[in-house]
Each structure stands twice: as C-alpha cells, then as structure tokens.
N, C-alpha and C positions, 0 to 999 in steps of 0.2 A: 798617839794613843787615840784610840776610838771616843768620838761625843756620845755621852751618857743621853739619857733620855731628860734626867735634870736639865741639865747645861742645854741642851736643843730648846728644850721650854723656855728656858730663862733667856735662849738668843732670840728666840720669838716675841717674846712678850715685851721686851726691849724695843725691837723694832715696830710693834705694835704701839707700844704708848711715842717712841720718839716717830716715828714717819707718819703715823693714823693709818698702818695698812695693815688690812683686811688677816685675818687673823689663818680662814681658810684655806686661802692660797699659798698662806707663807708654811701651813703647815706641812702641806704637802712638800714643799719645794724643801724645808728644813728636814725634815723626816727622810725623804731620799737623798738629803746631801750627806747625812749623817749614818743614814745605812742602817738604823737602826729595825731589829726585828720586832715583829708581831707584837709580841707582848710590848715591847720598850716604846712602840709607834701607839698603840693603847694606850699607855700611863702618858708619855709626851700631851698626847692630847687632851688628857683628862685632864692635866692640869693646865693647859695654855687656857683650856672653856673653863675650867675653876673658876680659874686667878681672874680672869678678866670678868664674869659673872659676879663675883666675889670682891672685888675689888676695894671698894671704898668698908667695907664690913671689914675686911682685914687690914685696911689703915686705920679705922678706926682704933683696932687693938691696940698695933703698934707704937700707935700716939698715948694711947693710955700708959704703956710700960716703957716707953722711951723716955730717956731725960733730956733731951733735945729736938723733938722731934721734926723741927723745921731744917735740923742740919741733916738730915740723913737724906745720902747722895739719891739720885735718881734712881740710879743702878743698883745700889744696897736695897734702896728700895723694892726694888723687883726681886730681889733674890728673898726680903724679908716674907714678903707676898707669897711667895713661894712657898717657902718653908710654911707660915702660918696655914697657909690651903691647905698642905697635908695634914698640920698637928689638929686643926678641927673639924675637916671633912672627910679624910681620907682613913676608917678604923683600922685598914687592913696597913697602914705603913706606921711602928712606930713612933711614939714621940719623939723619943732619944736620936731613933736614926735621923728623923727631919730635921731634929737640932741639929746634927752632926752634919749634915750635908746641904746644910745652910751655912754652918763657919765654913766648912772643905769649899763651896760654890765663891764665897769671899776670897777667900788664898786661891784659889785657880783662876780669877777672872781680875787679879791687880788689883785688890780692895782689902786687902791682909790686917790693912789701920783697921778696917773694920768690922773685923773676926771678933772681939770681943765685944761689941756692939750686939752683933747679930746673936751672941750666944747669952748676954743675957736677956737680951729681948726674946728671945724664941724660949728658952728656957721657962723663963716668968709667965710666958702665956702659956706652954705645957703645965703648968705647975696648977694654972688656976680653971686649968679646959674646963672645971666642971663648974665654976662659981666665978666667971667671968665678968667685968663690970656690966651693969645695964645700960643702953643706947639710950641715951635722954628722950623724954617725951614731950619738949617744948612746945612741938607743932607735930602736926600725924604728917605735915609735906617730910620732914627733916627727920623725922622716926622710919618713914616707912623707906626715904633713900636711901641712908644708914644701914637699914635691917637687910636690902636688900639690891644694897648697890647701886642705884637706879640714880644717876643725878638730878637735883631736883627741879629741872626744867621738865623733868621727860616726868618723873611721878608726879608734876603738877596737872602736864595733861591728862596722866593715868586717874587722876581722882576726878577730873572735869568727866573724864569717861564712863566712870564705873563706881564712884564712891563710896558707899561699903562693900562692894566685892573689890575694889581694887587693890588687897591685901592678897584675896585670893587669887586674882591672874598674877600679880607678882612674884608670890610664892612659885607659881608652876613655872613660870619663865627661870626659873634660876634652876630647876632641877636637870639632871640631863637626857636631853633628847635622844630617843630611839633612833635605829633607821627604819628607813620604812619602804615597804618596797611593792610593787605590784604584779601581779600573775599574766604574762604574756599570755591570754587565750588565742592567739593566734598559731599558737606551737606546742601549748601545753595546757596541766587542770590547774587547781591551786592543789588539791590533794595528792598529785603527783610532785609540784615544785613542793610543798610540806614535808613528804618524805624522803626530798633529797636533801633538805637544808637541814631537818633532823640529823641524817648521816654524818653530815658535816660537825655536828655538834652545838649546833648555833640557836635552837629553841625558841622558833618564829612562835608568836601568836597571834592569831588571826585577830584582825582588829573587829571592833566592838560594832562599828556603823557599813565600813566598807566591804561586799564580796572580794575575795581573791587578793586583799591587803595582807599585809605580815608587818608585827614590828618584832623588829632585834635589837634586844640590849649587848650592847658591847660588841659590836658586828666585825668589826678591824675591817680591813678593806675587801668589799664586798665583789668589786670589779676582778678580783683572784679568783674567785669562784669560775669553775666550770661552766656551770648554770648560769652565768651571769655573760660568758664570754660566747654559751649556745643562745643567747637570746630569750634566756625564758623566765625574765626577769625584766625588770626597771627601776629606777629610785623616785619614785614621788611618793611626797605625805598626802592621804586620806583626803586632808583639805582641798585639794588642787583635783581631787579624781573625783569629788564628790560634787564640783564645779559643771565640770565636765558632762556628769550623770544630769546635773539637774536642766541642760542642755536639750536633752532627749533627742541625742542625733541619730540618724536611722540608717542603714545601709541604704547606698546610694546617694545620698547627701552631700551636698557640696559645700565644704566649711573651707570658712578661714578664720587662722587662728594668726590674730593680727599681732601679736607682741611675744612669737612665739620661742626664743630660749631659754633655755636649751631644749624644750621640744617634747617637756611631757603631756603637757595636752593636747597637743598634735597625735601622742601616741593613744593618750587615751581613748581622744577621739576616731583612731583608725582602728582601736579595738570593737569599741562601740558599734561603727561600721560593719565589722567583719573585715577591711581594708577592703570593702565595696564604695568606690564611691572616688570622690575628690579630695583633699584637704591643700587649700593652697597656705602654706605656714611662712609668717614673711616675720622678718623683724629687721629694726632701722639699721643696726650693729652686722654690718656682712660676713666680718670677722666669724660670728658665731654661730653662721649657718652650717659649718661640718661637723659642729654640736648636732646638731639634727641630722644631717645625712646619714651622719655614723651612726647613729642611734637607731635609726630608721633600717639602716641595710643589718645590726644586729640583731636590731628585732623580726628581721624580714615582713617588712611593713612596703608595699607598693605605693600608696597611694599617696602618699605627702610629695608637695612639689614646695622646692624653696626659690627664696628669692629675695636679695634687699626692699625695705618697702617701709617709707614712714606713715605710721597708723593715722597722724591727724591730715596726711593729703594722700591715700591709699589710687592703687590704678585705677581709672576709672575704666578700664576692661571689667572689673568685677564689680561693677554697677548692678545692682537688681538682680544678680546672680546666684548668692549665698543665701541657702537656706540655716543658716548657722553661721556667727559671727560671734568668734570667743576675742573679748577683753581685756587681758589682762592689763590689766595698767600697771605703769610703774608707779611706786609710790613707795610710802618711808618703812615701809619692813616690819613697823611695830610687833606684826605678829607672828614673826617670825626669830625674835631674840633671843630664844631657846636654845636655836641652832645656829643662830650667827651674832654670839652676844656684844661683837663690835658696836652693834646698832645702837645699844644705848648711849655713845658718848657722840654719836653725830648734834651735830650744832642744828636746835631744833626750830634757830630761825629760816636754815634754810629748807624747812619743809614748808613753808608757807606758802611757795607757787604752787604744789604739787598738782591742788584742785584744778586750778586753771589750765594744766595740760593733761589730765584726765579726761575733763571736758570736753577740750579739743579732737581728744581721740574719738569720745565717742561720737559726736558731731561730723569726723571725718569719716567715720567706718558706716554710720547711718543709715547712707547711698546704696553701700555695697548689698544689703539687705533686703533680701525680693518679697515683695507685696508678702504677708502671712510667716511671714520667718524668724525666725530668734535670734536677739541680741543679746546677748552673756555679758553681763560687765562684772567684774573679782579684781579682787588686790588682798593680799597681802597682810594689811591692816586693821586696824580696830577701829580706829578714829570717824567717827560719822560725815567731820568735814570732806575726806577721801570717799566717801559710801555713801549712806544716803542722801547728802546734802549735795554729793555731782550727778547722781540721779534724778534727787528734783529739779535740779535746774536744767539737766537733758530733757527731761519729760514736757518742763514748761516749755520748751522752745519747739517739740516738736513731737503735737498732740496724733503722730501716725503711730505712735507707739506708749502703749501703756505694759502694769507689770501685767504677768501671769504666772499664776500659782503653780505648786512641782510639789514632785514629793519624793522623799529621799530613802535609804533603808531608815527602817528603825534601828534606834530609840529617835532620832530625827522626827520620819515623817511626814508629815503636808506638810507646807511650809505656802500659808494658803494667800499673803500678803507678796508671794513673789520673792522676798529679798530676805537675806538672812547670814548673820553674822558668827559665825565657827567661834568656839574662844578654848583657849586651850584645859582650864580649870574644869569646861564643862562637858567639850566631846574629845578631849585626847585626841586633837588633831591642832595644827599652826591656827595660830587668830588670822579670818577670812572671812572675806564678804564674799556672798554671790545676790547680782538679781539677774533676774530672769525679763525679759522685754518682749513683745510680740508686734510685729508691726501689722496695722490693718490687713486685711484682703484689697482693699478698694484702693490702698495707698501708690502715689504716685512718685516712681523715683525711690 
C-alpha cells in the first residue's frame, strides 16, 4: 500500500529529530521514495516545516493535557506533533480527521498501546483550540521560546540582537516562506515569464524591492516547469540578488564570486553583465561545482568559469585582477530559518569560530582585488558578530579599503554607510548583511 503524505512526514521528522538531518534533503529524497503527487508532496511538506517551526509550541500543549508527559515515546511523540500542527494551524484539514489520523498513524507505525493516549490527548486540545492554556510569562527568554519554538539559546541571542523587535522577526521566521525566483534577462522580460507562470496557475507577485523577482505561494516543485527547464528562470531570494546589485558590476567585469554554490550570484552577476565579461565562481566543496555548470549551461550563461578554490588562500593568478569580489561567507544561517527551520536547533556553541573564518576569507580574497575595485562581503545572518564586527576588524587591518555607499531600488534606497542588514519583518526578503568595500586607486597588491 502506497505511503500517505502523513506517514512520509512522520518518517521524516523522525529521522530529523533522531540523526539531526537536514530536513531539505530528506524531503526530497522521502517524497520521491514515496511517490507521492503534487498535492500530497504540498501538504508532506507543509507539515515536516510546521512541525519542526512549531515544535516546542506543540509540546508544550501536549504536556499541558497529557498525564504523563515524560513517558510519551519519542515516536508517539512525533506523530502527537503531528497531529497537533494540523489541529491548530492547518483550517483547511478537520479537527476530527487530525484526531483520527493521529490514533490510525499510532496502529500503523507499532504504537497501538498508544492509540488511546494520542486520542485523548489530541481530542482535549481540539476541544479547547479556542481557549487554550496561556504560555507562562516568567521571563520574555522562555515566553518568547515557547511562543515560538526558538530554543532558548538561540532567542537569547535573538534579544541580544533586536530587543523589542525581536518578537517581531520571530514571528516572521515561523510563517512560511514563498519561492522566489528571478527573471533570466538573458533569454527573456519578466512580463513575459509573468504571463507564462499566470497560465500555469501559480500567481507570482512581483516583489516589493527587486526588478524581475516573483514570489509564489505554494509553488510545488518549480524545476517541472517548462520555463524553468528553457532557462528562463532561477531560484534565489531578493536578499542574495540585491547583494549582487549593490555590487554595481558592469559589463566587461571581471568577478569572482569566491564561496560560490550553487551559483546564484554567479548568475546574477552574469546577468548584470550582459554575460560580457568574466566571472571566475570557485568554491572549496568541488563536489558542487556541477551545481553551477548546470545551471549556468540552463541558463545559457557563457561567462562563468569553475574551479575548486579555498577563499581564505585564493590563486594567486587572480591577484589584482578582479574588479569585483563577492563574499559570501559561510556562516550560521540565522536569516535564513524561515526556509531551513532545522537551523534553530543547531548547538549555538558551535558558532562561535564562525567570525574568525570570515575573517580569514576576507583577508584571503583582498589580494585578488585590483587597485579601485569592489569587495562584497554578505552572509546570511543577522548577528553583528558575523557582520559588522568582521568588517571592522577587516577594515582595521587593512586601511587600502574603506566602505562605500550604494543604493538599492526603493523602498531601500541609499544605503549611504555602505553596509546594511535585510531582516525579514521589514523588507520581505531572508535576514542579510551586505557591505560594500572599495579599495584605493593608489593601493598596492
């Protein structure tokens, strides 16, 4: 018998809390093991990013209405989770039925002891959706985890960051993320890609800051598309193209785009181009170089050349060479948990090198940058210790380069300090730093 789109979630989100793996890739990989269509790959997913966005919010219930709550199995667990995500977030599915296919998910997966468990537990919090207990307000760290899933390691940094807005980027991080995709000018208008993805039924809107961006709610997989396999298309968020712009790469320009998979700034920047020009896109991972080629030969994009290449000791052939050098550093995703909500349970001692190989990069990439050229550093994140705090101590080390100011579409803007941080509550795009660097005329090396 065929796996439901339940049961694939529930196999997911299992191996997600037992391995700590990546929620992304399993879903894909569970989703075609399963065979499951359009619609059932849709709801699969909505619920694996629920449940796990959700998570600590719907144990909290459970604990509330359970009479034992420390004995409930791991795996009851998940299936409890489960069920609860639809009884309070999902309008369009039943109470009853969630009840119903939370005991049926227990009897099908060897947990039958515990069909009566899960049914009056699920029952009792259908019962009470509308006057559910309230989250104690002991402390705002342990209010606002609770409210919104977030362990309180990670919404302690969140308040260090943002302190009375940080309800509000919590909020948005938990809602879910559009796709988002960008207008191949090299093949196509955006008012032509508009009118075909209308046909399709799919209801892009063009986003708010970015030319020739689209978001889609509810996209299912976008890679099926026509249009997507004629090259007249790409997936990146707004944040990462707006990076890119504030770059002001020009036809003929020789970039390297140092940290570059899977290679949407590589493409942004050979639009930018015209694909006049150079882009040499290297990244340390070689594995993930046919990420870019592929991408590259569907978009029919000439001018990217790859190549393995660690950004903190870069060739030194592209010494004083690039008139453009994009950044992207790796770093801890904060502003990105919208769309990859695994993020929040990473162990957030281990972001604490993170700055110091940031650093590195830019320090290695430096060279590459010819007397008067642009140095792009982005990530990812929100955190000032990743952003501005590894920009100042680039800066102090190495006064051939200071910021310079850019300016972006509106509601943006100048952005006349050079650097500037995206955040999701306020431009509808991923939380993101860009700054902008310019290195002298006169400078040597």
């Amino acid at each position: 018998m065929a796996e439901t789109a339940r049961e694939t979630a529930l196999r997911i989100l299992e191996r997600c809390r037992r391995d700590r793996a990546f929620s992304d890739a399993l879903l894909a990989d569970g989703i075609a093991k399963a065979g499951l269509d359009a619609r059932d790959a849709a709801l699969c997913t909505r619920l694996c990013y629920g449940v796990l966005q959700n998570a600590l919010l719907c144990d909290f219930y459970i604990d509330c209405f359970a009479a034992n709550p420390s004995k409930i199995e791991p795996k009851v667990r998940d299936i409890l989770r489960l069920s609860v995500y639809q009884i309070l977030f999902m309008d369009k599915i039943p109470s009853h039925a969630a009840v119903s296919e939370g005991v049926a998910l227990c009897k099908k997966t060897g947990f039958a002891r515990a069909a009566g468990l899960a049914n009056a537990v699920l029952r009792k919090i259908a019962e009470n959706r509308e006057k559910l207990p309230e989250i104690p307000k002991t402390d705002e760290c342990s209010y606002l985890s609770t409210k919104y899933s977030m362990p309180k390691p990670l919404t302690a940094l969140f308040l260090g960051a943002f302190g009375t807005e940080t309800e509000s980027f919590l909020a948005e991080t938990n809602t879910p993320a559009p796709s988002v995709i960008q207008t191949n000018t090299l093949k196509t208008t955006p008012e032509a890609l508009f009118a075909a993805l209308m046909e399709h039924g799919l209801d892009p809107k063009p986003h708010r800051i970015v030319p020739g961006c689209f978001e889609i709610e509810s996209a299912g997989d976008l890679t099926k598309l026509p249009e997507y396999r004629d090259g007249l298309f790409y997936v990146q968020d707004a944040a990462a193209r707006l990076a890119v712009l504030a770059a002001t790469i020009e036809p003929g320009n020789t970039v390297l785009d140092a940290c570059a998979a899977p290679g949407g700034k590589s493409f942004a920047a050979a639009l930018a181009m015209g694909d006049r020009g150079t882009i040499f896109s290297r990244d340390i991972h070689e594995k993930k170089l046919p990420l870019i080629e592929t991408g590259a030969k569907r978009l029919g994009i000439s001018s990217i050349q790859t190549a393995a290449m660690d950004a903190k000791a870069p060739d030194q052939a592209l010494y004083g060479v690039c008139d453009v050098v994009l950044a992207d550093a790796p770093c801890s995703g904060l502003g990105v948990i919208r769309k990859k909500p695994d993020i929040r349970y990473k162990d957030v001692s281990a972001l604490d090198g993170l700055p110091e190989v940031q650093l590195s990069i830019l320090n290695g990439l430096a060279p590459c940058v010819k007397p008067g050229g642009v140095l792009l550093y982005s990530t990812c994140t929100v955190l000032k210790r990743e952003n501005d705090e590894v920009a100042n101590a680039f800066l102090a080390a190495h006064d051939e380069f200071s910021p310079e100011p850019f300016t972006l579409p509106d509601p943006v803007g100048a952005v006349e300090s050079g650097r500037l941080t995206l955040l999701p509550q306020v431009h509808k795009t991923d939380g993101f730093y860009i700054c902008k660097l310019r290195k002298r005329n006169d400078a040597n090396g």
